[in-house]
Structures are given as C-alpha cells and as structure tokens.
Backbone bond lengths (Angstrom), bond angles and torsions (degrees), N, CA, C in turn:
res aa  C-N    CA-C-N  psi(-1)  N-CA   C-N-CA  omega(-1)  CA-C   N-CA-C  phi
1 X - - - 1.472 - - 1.527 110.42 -
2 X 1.343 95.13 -42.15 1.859 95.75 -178.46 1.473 117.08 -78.50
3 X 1.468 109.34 -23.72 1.697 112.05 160.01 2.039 120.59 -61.75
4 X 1.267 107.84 -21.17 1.685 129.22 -179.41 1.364 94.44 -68.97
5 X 1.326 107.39 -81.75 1.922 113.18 172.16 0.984 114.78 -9.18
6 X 1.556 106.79 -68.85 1.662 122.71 -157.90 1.572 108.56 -52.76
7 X 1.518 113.23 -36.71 1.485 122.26 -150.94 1.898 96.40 -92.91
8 X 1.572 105.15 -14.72 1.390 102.69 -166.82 1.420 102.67 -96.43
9 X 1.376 105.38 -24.88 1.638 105.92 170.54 1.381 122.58 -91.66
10 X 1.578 106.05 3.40 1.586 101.45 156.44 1.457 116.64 -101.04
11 X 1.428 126.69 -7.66 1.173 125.53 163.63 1.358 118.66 -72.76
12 X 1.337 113.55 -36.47 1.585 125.02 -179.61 1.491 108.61 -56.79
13 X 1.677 113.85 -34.04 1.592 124.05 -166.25 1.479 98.59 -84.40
14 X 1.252 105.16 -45.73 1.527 115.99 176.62 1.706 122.83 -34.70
15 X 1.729 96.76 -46.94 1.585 101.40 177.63 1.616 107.12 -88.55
16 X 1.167 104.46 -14.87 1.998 89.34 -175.11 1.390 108.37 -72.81
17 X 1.679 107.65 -41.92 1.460 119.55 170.90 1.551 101.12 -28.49
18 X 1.721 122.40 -72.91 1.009 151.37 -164.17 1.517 111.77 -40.68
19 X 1.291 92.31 -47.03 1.671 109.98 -172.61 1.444 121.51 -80.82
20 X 1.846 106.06 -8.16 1.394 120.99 -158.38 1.462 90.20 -102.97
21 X 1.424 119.44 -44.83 1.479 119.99 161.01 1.258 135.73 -66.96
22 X 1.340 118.00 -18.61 1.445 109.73 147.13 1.184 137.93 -49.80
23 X 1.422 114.28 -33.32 1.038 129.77 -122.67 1.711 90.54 -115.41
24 X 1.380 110.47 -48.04 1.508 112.96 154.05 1.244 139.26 -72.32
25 X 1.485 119.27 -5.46 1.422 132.50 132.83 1.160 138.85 -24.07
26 X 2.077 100.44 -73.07 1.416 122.63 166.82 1.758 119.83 -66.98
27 X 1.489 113.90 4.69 1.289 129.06 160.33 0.976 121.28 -75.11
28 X 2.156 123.02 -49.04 1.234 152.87 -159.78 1.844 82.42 -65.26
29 X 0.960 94.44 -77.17 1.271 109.58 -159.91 1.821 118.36 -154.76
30 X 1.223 115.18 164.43 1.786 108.13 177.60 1.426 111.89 -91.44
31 X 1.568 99.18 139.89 1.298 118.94 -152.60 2.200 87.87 -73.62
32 X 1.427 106.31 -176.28 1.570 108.22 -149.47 1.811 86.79 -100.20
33 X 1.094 97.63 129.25 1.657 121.58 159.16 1.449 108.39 -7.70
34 X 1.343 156.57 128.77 1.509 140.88 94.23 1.019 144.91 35.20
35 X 1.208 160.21 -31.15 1.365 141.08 -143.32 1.670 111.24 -25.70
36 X 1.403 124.89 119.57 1.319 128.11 154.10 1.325 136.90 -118.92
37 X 1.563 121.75 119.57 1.428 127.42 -125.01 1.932 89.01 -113.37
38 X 1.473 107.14 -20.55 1.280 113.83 -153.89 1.696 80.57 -75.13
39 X 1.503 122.34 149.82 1.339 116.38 150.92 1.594 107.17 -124.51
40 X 1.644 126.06 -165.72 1.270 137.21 -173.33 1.535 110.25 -82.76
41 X 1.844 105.83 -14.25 1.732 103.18 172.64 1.459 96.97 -89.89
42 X 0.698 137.92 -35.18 1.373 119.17 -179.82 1.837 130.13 -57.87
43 X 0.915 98.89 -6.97 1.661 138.05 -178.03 1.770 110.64 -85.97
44 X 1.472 117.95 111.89 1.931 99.17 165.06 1.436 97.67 -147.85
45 X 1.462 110.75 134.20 1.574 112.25 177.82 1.811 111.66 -66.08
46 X 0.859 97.31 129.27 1.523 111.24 -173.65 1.540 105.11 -117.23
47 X 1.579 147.39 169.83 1.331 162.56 66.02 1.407 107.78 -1.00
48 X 1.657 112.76 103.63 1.702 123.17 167.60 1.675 104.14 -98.80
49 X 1.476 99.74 -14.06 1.744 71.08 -166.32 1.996 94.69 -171.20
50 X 1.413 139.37 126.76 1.479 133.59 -156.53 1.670 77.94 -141.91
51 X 1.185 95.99 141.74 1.660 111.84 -160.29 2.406 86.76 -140.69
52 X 1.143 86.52 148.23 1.739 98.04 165.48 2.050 100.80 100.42
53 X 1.054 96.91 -172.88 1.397 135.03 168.16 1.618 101.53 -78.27
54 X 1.601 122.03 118.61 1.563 116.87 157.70 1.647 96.77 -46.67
55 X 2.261 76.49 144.36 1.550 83.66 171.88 1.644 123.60 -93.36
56 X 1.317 138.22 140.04 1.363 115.56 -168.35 1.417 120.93 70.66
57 X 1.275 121.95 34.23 1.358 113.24 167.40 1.584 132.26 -71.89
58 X 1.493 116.19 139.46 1.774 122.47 -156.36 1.431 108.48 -116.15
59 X 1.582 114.04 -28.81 1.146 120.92 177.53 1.277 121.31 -138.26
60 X 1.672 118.90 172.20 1.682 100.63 161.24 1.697 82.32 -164.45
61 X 1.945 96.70 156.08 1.413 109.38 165.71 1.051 95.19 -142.46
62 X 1.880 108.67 179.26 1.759 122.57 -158.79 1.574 82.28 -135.03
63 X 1.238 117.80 167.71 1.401 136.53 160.85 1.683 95.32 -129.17
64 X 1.333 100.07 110.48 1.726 92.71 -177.41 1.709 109.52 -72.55
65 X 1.253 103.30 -37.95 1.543 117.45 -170.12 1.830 107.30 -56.40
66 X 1.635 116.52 -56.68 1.566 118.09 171.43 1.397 100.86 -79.47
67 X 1.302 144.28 -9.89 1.307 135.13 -162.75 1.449 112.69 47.06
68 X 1.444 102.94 82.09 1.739 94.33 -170.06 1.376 76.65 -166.27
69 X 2.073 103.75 134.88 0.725 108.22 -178.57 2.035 104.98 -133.95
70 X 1.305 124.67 157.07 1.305 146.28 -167.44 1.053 115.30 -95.40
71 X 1.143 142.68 159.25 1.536 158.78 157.05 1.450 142.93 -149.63
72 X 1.219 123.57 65.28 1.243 135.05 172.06 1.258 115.48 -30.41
73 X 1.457 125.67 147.00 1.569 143.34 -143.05 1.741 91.65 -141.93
74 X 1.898 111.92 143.80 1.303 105.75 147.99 1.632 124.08 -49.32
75 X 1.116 117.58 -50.69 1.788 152.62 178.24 1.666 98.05 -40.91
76 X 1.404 129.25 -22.20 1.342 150.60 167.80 1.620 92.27 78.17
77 X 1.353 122.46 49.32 1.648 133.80 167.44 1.280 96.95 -94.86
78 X 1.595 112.74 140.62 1.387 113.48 157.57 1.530 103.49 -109.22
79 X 1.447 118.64 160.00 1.246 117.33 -176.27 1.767 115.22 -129.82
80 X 0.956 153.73 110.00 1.622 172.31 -144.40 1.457 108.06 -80.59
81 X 0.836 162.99 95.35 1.317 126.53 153.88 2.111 100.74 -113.23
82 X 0.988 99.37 143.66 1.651 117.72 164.91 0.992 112.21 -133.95
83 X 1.971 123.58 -175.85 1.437 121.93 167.43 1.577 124.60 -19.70
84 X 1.379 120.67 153.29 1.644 128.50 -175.78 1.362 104.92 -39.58
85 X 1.002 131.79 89.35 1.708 133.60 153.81 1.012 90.84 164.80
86 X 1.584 138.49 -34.59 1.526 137.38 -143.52 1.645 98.54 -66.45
87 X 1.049 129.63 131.42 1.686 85.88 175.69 2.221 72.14 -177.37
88 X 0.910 128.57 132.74 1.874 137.51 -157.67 1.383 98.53 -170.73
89 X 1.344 106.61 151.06 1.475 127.45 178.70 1.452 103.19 -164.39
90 X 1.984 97.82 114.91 1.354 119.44 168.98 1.217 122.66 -106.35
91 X 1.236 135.35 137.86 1.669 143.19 -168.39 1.551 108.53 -104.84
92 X 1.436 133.58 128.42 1.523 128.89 159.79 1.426 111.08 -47.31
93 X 1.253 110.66 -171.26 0.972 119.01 -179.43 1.768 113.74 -105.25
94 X 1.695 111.89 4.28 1.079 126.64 -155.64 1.771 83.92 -147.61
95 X 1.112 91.50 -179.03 1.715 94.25 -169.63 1.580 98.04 -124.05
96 X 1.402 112.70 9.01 1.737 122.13 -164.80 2.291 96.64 -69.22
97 X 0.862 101.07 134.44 1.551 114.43 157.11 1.323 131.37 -29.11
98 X 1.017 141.79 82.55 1.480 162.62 153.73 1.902 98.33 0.66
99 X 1.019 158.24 63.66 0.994 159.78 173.92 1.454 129.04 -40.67
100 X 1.843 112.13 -27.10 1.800 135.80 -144.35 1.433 104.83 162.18
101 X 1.301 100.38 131.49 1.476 107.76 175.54 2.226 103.72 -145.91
102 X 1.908 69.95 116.73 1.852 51.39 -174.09 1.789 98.94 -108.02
103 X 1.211 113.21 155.22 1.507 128.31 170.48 1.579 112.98 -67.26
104 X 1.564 122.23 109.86 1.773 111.97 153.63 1.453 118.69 -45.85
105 X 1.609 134.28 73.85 1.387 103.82 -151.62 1.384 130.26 -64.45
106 X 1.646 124.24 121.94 1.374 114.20 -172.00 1.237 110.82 80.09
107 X 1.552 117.33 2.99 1.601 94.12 177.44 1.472 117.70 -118.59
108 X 1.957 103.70 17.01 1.211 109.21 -172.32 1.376 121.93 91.11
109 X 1.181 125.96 -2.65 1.310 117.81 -165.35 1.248 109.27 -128.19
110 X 1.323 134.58 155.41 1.200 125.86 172.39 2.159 113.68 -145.28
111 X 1.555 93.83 126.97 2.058 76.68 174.40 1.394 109.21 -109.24
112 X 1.306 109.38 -173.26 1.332 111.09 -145.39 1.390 93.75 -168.21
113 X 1.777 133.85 111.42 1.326 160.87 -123.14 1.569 92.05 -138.76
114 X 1.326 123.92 98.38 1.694 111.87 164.39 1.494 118.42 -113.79
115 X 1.451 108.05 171.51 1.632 102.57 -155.30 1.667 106.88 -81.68
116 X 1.502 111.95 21.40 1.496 101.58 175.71 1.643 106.15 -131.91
117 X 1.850 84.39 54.50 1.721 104.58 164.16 1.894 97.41 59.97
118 X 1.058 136.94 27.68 1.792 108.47 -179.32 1.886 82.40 -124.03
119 X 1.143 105.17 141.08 1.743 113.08 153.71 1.525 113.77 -113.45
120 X 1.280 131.11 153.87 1.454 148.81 -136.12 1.599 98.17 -162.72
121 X 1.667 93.56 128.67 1.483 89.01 171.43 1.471 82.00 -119.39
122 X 1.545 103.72 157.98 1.756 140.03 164.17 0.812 113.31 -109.32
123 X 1.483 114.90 146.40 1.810 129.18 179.75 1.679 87.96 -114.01
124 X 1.559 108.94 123.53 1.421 104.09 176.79 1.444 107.71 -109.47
125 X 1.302 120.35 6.95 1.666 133.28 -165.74 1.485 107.98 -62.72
126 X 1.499 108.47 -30.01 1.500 97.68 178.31 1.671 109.55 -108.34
127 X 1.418 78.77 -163.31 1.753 81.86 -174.22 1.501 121.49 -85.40
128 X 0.866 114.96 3.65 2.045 136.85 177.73 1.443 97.35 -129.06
129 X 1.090 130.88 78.26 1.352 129.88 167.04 1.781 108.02 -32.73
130 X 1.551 121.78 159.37 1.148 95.45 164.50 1.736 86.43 -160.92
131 X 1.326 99.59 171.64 2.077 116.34 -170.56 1.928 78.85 -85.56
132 X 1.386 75.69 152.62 1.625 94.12 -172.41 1.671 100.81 -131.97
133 X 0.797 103.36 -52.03 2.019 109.96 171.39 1.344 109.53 -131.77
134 X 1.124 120.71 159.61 1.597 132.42 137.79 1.578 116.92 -139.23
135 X 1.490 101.21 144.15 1.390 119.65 -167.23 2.194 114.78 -120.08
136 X 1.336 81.07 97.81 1.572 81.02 -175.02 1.778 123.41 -80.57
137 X 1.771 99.53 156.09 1.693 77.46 -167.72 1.470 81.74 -144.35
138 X 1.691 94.91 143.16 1.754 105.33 -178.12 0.804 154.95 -128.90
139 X 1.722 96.75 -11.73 1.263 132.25 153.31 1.819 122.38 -52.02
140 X 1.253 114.76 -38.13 1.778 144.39 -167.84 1.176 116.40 -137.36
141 X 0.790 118.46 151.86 1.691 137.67 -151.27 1.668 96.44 -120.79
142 X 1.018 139.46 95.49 1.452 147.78 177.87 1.296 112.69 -48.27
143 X 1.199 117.84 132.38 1.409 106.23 -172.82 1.963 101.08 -135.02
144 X 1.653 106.98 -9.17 1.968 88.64 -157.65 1.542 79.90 -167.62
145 X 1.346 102.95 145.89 1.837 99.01 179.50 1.600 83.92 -144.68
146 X 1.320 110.81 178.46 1.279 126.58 169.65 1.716 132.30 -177.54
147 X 1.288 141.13 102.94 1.438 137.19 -141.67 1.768 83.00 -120.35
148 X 1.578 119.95 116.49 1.455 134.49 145.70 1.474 118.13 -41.88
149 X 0.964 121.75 140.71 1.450 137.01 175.52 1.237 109.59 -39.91
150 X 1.801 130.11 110.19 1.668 103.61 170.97 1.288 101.01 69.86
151 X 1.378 137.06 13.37 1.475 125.26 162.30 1.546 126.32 -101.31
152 X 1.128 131.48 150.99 1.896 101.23 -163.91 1.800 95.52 -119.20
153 X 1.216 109.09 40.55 1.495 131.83 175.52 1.463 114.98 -119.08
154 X 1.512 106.96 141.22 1.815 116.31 -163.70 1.550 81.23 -133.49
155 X 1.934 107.80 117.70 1.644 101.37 166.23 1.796 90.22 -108.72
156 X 1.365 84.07 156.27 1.425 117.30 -164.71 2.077 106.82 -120.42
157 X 0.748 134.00 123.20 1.173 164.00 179.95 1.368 121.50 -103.75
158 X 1.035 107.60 113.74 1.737 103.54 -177.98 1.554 101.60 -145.58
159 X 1.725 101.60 176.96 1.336 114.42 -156.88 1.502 122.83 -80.54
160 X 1.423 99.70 9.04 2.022 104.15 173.15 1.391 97.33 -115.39
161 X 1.416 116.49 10.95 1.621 97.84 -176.19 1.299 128.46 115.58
162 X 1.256 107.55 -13.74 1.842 108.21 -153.06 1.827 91.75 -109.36
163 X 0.912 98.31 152.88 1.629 113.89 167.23 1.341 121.06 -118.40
164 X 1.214 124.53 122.54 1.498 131.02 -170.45 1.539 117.86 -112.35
165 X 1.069 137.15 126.38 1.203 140.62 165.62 1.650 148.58 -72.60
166 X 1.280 124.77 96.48 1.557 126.97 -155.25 1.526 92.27 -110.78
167 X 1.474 96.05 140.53 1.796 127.03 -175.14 1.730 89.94 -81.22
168 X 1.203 117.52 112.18 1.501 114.37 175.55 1.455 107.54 -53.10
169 X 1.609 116.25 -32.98 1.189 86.00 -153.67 1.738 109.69 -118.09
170 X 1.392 97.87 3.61 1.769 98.40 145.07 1.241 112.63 -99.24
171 X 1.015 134.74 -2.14 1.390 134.51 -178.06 1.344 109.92 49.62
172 X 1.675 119.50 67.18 1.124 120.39 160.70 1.620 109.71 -162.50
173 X 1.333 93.64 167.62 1.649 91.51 -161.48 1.550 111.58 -85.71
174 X 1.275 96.76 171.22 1.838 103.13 -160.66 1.529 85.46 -113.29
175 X 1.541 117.40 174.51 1.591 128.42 -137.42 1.875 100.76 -109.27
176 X 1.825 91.48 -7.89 1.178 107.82 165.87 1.456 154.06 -52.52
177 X 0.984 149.88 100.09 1.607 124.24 -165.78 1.567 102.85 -153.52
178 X 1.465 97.63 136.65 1.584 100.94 166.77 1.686 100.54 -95.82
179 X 1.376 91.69 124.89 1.724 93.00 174.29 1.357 113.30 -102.22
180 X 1.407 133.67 163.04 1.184 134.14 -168.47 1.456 119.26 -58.00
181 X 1.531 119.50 -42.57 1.124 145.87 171.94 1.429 108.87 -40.72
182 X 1.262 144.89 -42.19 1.061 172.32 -8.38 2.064 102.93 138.46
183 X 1.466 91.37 -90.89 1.090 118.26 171.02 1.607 137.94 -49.85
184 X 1.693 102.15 -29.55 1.421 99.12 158.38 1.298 112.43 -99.15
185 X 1.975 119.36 -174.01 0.969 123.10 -161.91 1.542 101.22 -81.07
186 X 1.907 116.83 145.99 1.464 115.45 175.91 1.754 107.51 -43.97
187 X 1.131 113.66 -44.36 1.420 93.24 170.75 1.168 151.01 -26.94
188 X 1.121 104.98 -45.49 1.635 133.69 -145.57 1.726 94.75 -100.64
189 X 1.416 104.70 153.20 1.267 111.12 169.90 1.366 118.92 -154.35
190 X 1.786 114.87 18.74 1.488 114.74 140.38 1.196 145.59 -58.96
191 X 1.122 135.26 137.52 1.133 124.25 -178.74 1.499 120.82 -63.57
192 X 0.962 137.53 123.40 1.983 120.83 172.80 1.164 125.79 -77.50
193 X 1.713 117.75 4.91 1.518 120.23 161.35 1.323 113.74 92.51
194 X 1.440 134.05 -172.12 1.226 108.08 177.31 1.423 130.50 -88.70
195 X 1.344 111.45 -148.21 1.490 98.32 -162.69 1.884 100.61 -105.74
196 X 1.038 123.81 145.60 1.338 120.12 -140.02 2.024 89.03 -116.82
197 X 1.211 94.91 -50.18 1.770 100.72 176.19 1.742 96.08 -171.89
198 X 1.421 95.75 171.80 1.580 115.19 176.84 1.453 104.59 -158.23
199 X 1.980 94.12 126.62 1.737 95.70 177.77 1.523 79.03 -123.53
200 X 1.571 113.93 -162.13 1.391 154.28 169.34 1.541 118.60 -110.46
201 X 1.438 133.09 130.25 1.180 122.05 -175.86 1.953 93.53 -70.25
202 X 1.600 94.84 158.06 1.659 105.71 -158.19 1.838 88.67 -74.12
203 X 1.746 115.25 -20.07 1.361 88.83 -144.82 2.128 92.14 -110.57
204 X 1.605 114.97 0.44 0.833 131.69 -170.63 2.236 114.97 -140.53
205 X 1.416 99.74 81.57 1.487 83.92 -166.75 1.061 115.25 -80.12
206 X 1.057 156.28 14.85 1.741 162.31 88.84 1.209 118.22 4.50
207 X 1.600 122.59 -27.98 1.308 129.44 175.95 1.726 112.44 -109.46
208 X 1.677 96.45 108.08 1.732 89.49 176.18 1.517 101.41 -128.65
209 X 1.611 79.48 145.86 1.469 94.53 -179.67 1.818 101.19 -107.97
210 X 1.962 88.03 132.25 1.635 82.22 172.15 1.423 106.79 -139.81
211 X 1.109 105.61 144.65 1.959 123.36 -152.34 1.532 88.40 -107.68
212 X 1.542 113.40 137.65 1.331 128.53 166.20 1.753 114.02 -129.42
213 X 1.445 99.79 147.76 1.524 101.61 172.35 1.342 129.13 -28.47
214 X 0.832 154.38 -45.82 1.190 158.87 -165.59 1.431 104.37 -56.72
215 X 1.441 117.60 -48.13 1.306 139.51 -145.64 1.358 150.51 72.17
216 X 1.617 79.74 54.79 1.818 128.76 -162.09 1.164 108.27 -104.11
217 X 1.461 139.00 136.56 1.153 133.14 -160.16 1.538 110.84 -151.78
218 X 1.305 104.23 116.72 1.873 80.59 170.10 1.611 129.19 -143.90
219 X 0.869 129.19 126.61 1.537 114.88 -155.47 2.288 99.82 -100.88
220 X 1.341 86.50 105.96 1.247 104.15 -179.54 1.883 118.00 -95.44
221 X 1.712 108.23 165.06 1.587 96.59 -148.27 1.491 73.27 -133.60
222 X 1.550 99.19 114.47 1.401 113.79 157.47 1.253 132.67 -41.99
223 X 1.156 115.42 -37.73 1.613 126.47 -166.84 1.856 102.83 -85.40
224 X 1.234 126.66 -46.33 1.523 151.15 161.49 1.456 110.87 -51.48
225 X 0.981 109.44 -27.00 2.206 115.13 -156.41 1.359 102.35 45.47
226 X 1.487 131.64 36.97 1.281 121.92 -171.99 1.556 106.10 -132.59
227 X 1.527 118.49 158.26 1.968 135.20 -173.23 1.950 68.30 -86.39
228 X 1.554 97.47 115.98 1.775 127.44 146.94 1.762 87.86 -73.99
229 X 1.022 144.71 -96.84 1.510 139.90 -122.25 1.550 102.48 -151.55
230 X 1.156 120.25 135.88 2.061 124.65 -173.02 1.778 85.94 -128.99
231 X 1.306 76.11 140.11 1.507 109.05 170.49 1.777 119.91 -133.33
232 X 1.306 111.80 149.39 1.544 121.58 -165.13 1.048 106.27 -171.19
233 X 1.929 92.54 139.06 1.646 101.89 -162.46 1.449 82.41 -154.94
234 X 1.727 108.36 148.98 1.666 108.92 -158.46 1.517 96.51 -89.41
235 X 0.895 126.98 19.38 2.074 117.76 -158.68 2.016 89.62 -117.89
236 X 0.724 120.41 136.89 1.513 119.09 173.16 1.600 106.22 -44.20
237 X 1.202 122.99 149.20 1.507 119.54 164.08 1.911 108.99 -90.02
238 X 1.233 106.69 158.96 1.287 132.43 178.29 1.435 129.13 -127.87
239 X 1.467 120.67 -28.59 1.600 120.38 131.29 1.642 99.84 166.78
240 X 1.160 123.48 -154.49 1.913 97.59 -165.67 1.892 80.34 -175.85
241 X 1.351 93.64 175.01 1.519 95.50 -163.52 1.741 87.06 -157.75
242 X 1.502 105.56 145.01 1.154 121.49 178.72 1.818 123.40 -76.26
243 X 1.242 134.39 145.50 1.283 126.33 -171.81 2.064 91.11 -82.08
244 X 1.397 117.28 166.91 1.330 101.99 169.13 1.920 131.33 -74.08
245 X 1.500 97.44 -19.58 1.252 113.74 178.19 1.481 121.93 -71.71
246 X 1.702 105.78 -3.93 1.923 123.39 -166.13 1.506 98.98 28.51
247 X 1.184 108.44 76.70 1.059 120.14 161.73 1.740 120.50 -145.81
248 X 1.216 116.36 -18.80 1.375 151.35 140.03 1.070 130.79 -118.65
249 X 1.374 108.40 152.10 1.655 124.84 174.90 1.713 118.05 -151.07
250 X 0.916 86.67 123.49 2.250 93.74 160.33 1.125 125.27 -92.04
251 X 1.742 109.12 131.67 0.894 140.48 163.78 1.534 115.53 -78.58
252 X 1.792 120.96 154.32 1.190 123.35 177.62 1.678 109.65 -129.81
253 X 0.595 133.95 151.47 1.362 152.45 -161.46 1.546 136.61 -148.88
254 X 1.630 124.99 149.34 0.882 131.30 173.61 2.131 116.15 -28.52
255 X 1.258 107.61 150.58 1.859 82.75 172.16 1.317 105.61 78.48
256 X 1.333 138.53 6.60 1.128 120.88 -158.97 1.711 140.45 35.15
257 X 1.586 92.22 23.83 1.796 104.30 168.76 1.434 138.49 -78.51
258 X 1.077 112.61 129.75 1.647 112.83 -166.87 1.372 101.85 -121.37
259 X 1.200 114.83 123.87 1.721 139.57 -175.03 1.657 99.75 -116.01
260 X 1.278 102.06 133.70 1.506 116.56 162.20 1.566 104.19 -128.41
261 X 1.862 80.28 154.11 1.568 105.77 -169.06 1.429 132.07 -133.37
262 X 1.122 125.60 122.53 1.457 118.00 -176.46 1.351 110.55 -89.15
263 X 1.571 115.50 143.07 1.700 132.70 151.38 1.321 112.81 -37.92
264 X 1.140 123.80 -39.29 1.330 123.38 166.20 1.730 136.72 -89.21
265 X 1.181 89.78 20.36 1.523 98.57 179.37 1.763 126.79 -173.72
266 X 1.489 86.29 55.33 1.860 105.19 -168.90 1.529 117.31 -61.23
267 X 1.463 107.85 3.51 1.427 108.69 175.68 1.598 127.08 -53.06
268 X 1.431 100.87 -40.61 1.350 142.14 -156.06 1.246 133.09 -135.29
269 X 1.220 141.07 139.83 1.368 116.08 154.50 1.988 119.89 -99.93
270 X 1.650 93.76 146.35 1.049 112.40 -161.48 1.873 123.89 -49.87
271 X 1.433 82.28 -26.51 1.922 105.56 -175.62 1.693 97.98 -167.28
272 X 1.577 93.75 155.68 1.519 102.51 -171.12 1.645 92.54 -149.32
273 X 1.705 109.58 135.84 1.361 102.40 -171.56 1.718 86.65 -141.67
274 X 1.584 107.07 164.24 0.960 106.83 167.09 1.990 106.45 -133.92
275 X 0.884 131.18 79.18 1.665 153.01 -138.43 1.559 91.26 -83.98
276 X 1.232 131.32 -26.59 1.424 128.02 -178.73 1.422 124.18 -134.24
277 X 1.259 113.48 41.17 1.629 106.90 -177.98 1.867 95.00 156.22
278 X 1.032 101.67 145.32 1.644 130.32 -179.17 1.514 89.81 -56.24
279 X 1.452 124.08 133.65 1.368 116.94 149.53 1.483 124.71 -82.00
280 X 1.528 130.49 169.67 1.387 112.17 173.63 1.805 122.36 -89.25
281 X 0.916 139.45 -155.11 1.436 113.94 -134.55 1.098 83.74 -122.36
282 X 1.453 139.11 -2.43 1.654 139.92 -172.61 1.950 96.04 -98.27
283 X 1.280 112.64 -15.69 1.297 99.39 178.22 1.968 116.67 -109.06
284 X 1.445 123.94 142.78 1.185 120.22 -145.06 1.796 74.54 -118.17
285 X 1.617 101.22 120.04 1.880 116.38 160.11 1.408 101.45 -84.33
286 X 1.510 102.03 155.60 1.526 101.79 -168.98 2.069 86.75 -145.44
C-alpha cells in the first residue's frame, strides 16, 4: 500500500512540474497557432451500440433455415438478432406499429406489415439491411400476411375478409382476390369477419386454408379459384395450425379450446379439448 502512495505522489509531482513549465513558456512567449482541419461536416450522430429487450414489442418471426429471428416494435422498429454478433436495428419510415413480420425463408429477405395499412419488403443479405419497396393499401386495413416457402407470392389479409395477392418481387398486387363473398356458402349472408391468418396445406401449396373471426374457415384451391371444403365453429377463432400430413388441422378458440379437423369431414370437428382451463357449461368437450 505504501509502495501505491509512493508512485501516486510521484505522478502528482510529475504533472505540477509539467504545469510549472508550461506555464513559463506561455510567459516566454505564445505558444504557435493551430491549424484545424476537422470541421462539424465531418461529424454524424450515429447508434454505436443498443443494449436491453425491444421496447414494446407486437410481433416476432424465425427463419428456421438462417436461424435468425425478428421483432417488431410499437415505435415501428424491427429488431435482428442472429448468431453472437448478429444483432441490427431497422426503423420504418413512419413510426406506425409493426403488426407481422414474415421471413423470405432463406432467401434473405424479410416484409414487414404496419398498422397504417403500408407493407415493406427488406433486403437483409447485406450487412446494412435496407427497405427495398413499400406498398400502400387504402381501401382495407391489413390485418395478416403470409409468404410459402420458395413461393414468390405475399397473401394479404385484411379486415372485411378479402385476401389480396402481391408479386414479391415487383412488389405489387395481382388483379386477383378472393373476396369474402366468395368464400362462404351461397347461402349464407353473414359476414365471417376479418381475416384471422392464412397458411398453405404443408403437403399441397395450392390449397390454402384461411381462418376468419367469426370462426369461419375455408380451405380454397388455387388452381380452381374455388372453397374445396368450409368449416364452422360457434366460439370465435384465434388461429389454427396445420397437422404435417395436411390432412388435419387445429383450431384455437375462445376458453382456451382446441378443436381438430379432418379434410374429410368439415361438418364438425373431430375432437374438442379444453387442456388448460374449465370450459363454460354451454360448450360440450368431446
């Protein structure tokens, strides 16, 4: 400890010395002019370094193939993370809420659905990610997007029902549309609400099934422009997931109820469980 001292009170002497010769210098005479070359353009506030949890996060997607996963912000930030270093943050051009973010999988790209109707595709291939298009819509209020594996099609989901179709790679929409009207039975003349999600059966991508609020369902055939098979269930839907064989799928529901369903038998569903919570007494588990 007393060797520490010693070394701090010769550094301390060291600068007064220092300061005592300056100081009779600037007596001698004034020390020599400056030149300063640096100016205020050469200068730009930048982000070196964003530490925490996004704040307000609304969404998130995975790219299983790069293992890289997304995170949409109220603040309309998306946030990157991949392997240890991977780690990027891109801003809209609007500050609107990130709603859906779906992954190009593996192909580098990623879009990104915000709540003031515009979708945006990103090129994430380089090392500055950057917005490459955006496509505004004004008629409908966007509510659910979804791009198939290797497909160069963006379905779009919105809040009367209808699903619209965008060319990924002009980024503009095709003349196409399944409208709600469409999709339920000629009978019928409820509305099925909006559009809740839209996948592709895993084993047929020509066949998509797209689930609406109500808890209206219909699995329509690309190739036909025509509803293959309708399904209906009285509890609102909450979103449903395909079995791998597309031959079944579950539905989720109010109550925490989960109904599965066969292609072969859309009358009904096959079994109805409720795995986390009591149902109420008007609905029958099977």
């Amino acid at each position: 400890m007393a060797s520490r001292s010693k070394k701090l009170l010769k550094v301390i002497d060291g600068i007064r010395s220092w300061n005592i010769s300056a100081s009779q210098a600037n007596s001698h005479g004034s020390l020599p002019d400056i030149v300063e070359l640096l100016k205020s353009d050469h200068f730009q506030v930048g982000k070196i370094a964003i530490h925490g949890f996004p704040y307000h996060p609304t969404c998130m997607a995975f790219d299983p193939v790069q293992k890289i996963i997304a995170l949409g912000t109220k603040a309309g930030i998306i946030r990157i993370f991949g392997r240890p270093g991977v780690d990027y943050v891109v801003s809209h051009p609007s500050s609107s809420a990130v709603i859906q973010i779906v992954f190009l999988v593996n192909e580098g790209g990623l879009v990104s659905i915000c709540q003031d109707d515009v979708v945006h595709l990103w090129n994430i291939r380089q090392k500055n990610p950057e917005l490459v298009h955006s496509l505004q819509f004004k008629r409908e209020h966007l509510v659910c997007g979804h791009v198939p594996v290797g497909s160069g099609w963006l379905y779009l989901g919105t809040d009367k029902g209808n699903v619209h179709f965008v060319n990924v790679q002009r980024f503009a929409t095709s003349g196409y549309v399944i409208n709600w009207n469409k999709a339920i039975e000629m009978n019928q003349s409820t509305h099925p609400g909006r559009v809740i999600q839209i996948t592709e059966n895993p084993q047929d991508s020509s066949k998509l099934l797209i689930g609406y609020s109500s808890g209206f369902l219909v699995l329509w055939d690309l190739r036909t422009k025509s509803a293959e098979a309708r399904f209906k269930y009285s509890e609102n839907l909450n979103g449903f997931c395909w079995h791998w064989e597309g031959k079944q799928f579950m539905t989720c529901h109010n109550y925490g109820l989960l109904a599965i369903w066969s292609l072969r038998q859309p009358q009904r569903p096959t079994s109805i469980c409720c795995p986390h919570g009591k149902p109420p007494d008007f609905i029958t588990v099977s």
